[in-house]
C-alpha positions in Angstrom: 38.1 -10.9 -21.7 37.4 -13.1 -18.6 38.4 -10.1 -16.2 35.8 -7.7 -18.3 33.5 -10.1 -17.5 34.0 -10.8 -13.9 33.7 -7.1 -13.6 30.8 -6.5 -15.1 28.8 -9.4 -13.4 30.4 -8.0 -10.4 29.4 -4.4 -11.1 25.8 -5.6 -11.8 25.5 -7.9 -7.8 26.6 -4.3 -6.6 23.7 -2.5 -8.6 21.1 -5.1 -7.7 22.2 -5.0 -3.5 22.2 -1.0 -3.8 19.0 -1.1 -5.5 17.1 -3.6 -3.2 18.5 -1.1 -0.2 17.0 1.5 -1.7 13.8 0.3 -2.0 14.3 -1.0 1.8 15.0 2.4 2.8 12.2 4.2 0.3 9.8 1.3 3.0 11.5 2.6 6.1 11.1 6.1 5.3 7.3 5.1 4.3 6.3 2.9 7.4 8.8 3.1 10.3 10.6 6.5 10.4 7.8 8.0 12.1 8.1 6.2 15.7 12.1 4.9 15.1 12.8 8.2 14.9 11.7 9.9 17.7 10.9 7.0 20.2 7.2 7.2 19.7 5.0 4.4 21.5 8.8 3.2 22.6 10.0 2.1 19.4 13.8 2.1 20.0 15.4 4.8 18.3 17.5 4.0 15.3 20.9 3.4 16.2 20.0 3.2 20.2 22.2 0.3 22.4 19.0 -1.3 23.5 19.1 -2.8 19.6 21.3 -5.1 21.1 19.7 -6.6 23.8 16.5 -6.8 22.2 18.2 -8.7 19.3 20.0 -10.9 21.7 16.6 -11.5 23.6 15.0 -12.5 20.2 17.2 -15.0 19.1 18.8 -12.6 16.2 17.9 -10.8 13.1 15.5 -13.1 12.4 13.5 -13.3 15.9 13.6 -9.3 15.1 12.3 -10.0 12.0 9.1 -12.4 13.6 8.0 -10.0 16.1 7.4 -7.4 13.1 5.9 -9.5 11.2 3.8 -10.6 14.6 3.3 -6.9 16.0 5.3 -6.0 19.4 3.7 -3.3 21.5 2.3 -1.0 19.8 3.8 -2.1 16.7 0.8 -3.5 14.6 1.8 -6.7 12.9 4.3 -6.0 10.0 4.7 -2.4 11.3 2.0 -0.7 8.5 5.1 -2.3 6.0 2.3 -4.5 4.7 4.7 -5.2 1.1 7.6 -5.6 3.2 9.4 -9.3 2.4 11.6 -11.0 4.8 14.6 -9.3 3.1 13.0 -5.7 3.1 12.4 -6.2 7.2 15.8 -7.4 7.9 17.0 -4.4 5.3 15.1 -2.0 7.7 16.3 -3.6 10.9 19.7 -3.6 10.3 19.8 -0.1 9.2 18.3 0.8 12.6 20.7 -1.2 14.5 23.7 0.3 13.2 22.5 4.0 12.7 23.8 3.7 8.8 
């Protein structure tokens, strides 16, 4: 009985994480895929090396998350995500740092 119920609760923290990426990615696709796509205005490309030094120059994920909340370039402040939480911008980042 225990293990049935371990599993479920485990089943259900898988759900809830797969979920909340999918409504990070249903953002992405809604506010950043137009310029992290194709390098517009010099938004690093999704999956590009320079991810790394620009997270290394701002402290980690959440310096990243700061200077879109801030604006960076031509990035308005919270890059047009204007429902975006913390969570959904690291969510977004992270997915563009590793390509995945």
């Amino acid at each position: 009985m225990i293990k049935q119920l371990v599993l479920v609760a485990a089943a259900a923290l898988i759900s809830t994480g797969a979920v909340a990426n999918d409504a990070a990615m249903a953002k992405y696709n809604k506010s950043c895929i137009a310029c992290h796509a194709s390098g517009a205005a010099g938004a690093p490309k999704v999956g590009a090396p320079e991810w790394a030094d620009r997270k290394a120059a701002a402290g980690g994920i959440d310096g990243l998350v700061a200077s879109v909340v801030n604006g960076k370039g031509a990035m308005p402040p919270k890059g047009l995500c204007y429902d975006c939480s913390a969570d959904d911008y690291k969510a977004m980042i992270e997915h563009m740092i590793s390509g995945k």
